[in-house]
N, C-alpha and C positions, 0 to 999 in steps of 0.2 A: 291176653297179649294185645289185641286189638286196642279195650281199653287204657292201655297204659300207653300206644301210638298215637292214640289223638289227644290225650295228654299232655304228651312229648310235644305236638302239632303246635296245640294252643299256647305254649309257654315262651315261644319261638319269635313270634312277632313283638311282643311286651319287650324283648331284648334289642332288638334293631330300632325299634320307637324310644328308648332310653338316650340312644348313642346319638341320635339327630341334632338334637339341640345342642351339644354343644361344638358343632362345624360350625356354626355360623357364628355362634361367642368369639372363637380362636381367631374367622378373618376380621371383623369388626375390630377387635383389640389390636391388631396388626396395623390396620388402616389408619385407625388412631393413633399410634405410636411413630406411624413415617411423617404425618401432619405437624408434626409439633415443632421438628425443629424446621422446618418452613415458615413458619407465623413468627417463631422467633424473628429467624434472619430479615422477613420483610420487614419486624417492628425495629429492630436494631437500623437496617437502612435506612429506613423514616428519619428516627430519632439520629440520624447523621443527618441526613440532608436538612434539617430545621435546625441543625446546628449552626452547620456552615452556612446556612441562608442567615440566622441572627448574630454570627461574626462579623459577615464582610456588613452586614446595617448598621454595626456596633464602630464598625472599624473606619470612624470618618477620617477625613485627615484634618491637622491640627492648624486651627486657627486663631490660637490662642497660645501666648509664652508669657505666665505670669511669672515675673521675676521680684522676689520677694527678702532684700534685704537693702541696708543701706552701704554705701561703698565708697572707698576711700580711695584704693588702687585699680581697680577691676571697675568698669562702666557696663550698664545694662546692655546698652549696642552690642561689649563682645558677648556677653552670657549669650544673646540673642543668636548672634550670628553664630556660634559653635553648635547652638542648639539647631538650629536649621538646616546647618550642613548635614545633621546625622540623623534628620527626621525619617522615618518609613513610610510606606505607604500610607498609614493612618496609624491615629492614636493607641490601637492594637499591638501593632506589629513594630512601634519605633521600642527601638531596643534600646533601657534606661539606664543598664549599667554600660554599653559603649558611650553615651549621652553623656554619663556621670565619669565618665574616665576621661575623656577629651576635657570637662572641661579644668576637672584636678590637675590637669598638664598646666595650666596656664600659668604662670609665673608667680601670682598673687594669690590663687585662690589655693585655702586649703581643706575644706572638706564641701563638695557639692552632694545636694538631696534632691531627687523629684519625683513627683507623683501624678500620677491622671486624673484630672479631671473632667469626668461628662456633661456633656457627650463630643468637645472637641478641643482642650485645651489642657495644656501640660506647665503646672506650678514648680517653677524653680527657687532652693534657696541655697543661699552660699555663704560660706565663713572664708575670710580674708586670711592669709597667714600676717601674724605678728612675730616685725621684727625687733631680734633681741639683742641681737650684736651683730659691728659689722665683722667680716671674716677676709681677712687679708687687707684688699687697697680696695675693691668693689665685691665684696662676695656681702651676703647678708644669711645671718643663722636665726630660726623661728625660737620659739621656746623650748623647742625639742633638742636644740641643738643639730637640727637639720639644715645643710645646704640648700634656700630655696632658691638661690638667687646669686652665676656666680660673677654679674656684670652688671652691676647695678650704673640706671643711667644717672645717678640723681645722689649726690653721696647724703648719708645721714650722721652728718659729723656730730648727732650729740648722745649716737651710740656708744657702746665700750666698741674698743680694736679688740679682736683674738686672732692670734699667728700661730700658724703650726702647719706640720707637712700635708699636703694632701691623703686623706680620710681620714685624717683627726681630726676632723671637727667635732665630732660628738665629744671624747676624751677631753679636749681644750674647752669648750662649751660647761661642761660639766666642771669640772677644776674650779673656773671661773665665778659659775655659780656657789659651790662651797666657800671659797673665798671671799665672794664678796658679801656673805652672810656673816663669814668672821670680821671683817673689815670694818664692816662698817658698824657695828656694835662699839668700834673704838674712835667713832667718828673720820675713817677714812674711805675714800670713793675711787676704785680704781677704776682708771682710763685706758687700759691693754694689758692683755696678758696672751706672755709668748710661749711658747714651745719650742726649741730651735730639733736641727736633725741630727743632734746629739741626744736628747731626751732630757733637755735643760730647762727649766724655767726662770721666765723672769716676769716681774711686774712692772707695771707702771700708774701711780698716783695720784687724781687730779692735781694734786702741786707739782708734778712734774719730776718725785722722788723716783726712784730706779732703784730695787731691789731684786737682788739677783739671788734666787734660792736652789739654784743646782740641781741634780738629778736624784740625789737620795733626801730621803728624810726630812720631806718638803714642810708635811703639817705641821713638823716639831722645829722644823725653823720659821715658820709662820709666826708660831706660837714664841718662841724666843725675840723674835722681833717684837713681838707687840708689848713682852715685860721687861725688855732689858734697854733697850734701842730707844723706842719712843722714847721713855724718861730721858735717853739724855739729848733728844733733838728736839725737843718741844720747846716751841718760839724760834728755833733755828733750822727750822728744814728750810727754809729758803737759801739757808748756804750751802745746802746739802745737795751731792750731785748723784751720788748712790747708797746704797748701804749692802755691802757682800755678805752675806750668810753663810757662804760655801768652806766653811771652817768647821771642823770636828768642835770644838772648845771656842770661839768664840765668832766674831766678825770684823767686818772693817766698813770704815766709814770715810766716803771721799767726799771730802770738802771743798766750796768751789772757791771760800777765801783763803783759808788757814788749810794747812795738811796737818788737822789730826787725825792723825793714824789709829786705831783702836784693833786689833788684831791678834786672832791665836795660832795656831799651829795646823800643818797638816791639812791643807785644806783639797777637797777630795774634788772639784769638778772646775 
């Protein structure tokens, strides 16, 4: 019995000398694991403040407005001066598409670009709208068939006229353009073309002819005009004051010497 108590005795301490080592693993691991996201957060801080420290050195203000096209309507002065009014504090911080919207307002200008240039100056360029026709008595239409312009100081009488109700312009714009691609394959040049607030058209001919094509079934009286008509006023459209198309089966032709009549039936507008 004895011997099997100091046995017992001896095996006792080898158990409590196992378990030591690892208390001191467990708080170490701890201590390390609360460190970490500390060193983060101050490296993150850091890498803020070095940020905004080479912003605002980035961020000069602009002493430089390179404007970079040639102009026909639009002068460098206003590009300048819309640009100045909407600078920011620096080349950073001026905001390009308020920049680039001001200066698309401008009456003549139709697409603006700009870009920065380092480290203090802002490259402007600008495309002109071209006008395509005038629109009314002072309006002026781009290629688009857009309203750029509805008071023009300056008239451009060697545009075509287009008339039609207010927001037709694109519709009249467009007509005109078909039109004048058939037209002039047959050697004629229109100088206006109307739309009234009926939904009526009518043309008018560098000679000064008047063709009135009504509200229906425009292209195929176009087209009836160019094979049946021409032929018989060729060498005499200078007598000629109109030519009406607005007949199911034929047309009529007003003469400004003679009153030949030429006419069918049924005429719908």
């Amino acid at each position: 019995m004895l011997g099997k108590r100091k046995k017992a005795n001896r095996l006792r301490p080898e158990r409590k000398e196992r378990r030591k080592p690892q208390i001191p693993q467990i708080q170490q691991w701890k201590f390390t694991q609360a460190r970490l996201p500390m060193r983060s957060m101050a490296v993150a801080a850091l890498v803020g403040i070095v940020c905004v420290i080479a912003w605002r050195l980035a961020d000069r203000p602009v002493s430089a407005i390179l404007v970079n096209a040639p102009f026909q309507r639009v002068t460098a002065m206003q590009i300048e001066e819309v640009v100045r009014s909407k600078l920011g504090r620096g080349l950073l911080t001026t905001d390009l598409d308020v920049v680039q919207q001001e200066l698309e307002a401008l009456s003549w200008v139709d697409e603006a670009r700009l870009r920065r240039r380092w480290p203090d100056a802002l490259e402007v360029g600008v495309s002109e709208q071209q006008a395509a026709a005038r629109w009314g008595d002072k309006g002026l239409l781009n290629t688009r068939g857009e309203l750029f312009i509805k008071d023009a100081r300056r008239a451009v009488n060697e545009l075509p006229q287009l008339v039609g109700p207010k927001g037709e312009e694109a519709q009249v714009a467009a007509r005109y353009l078909q039109l004048h691609a058939t037209l002039v394959q047959h050697g004629f040049q229109l100088r206006s073309v109307t739309l009234d607030e009926r939904g009526s058209w009518r043309l008018e001919l560098s000679s000064g002819l008047e063709v009135r094509l009504g509200r229906e079934q425009v292209d195929e009286r176009v087209a009836r005009f160019l094979t049946l008509v021409t032929p018989l006023i060729a060498g005499r459209a200078e007598l000629v004051d109109y030519i009406d198309m607005r007949y199911s089966n034929g047309f009529a032709i007003g003469w400004s010497a003679t009153d030949n009549d030429l006419s069918g039936d049924n005429k719908d507008a």
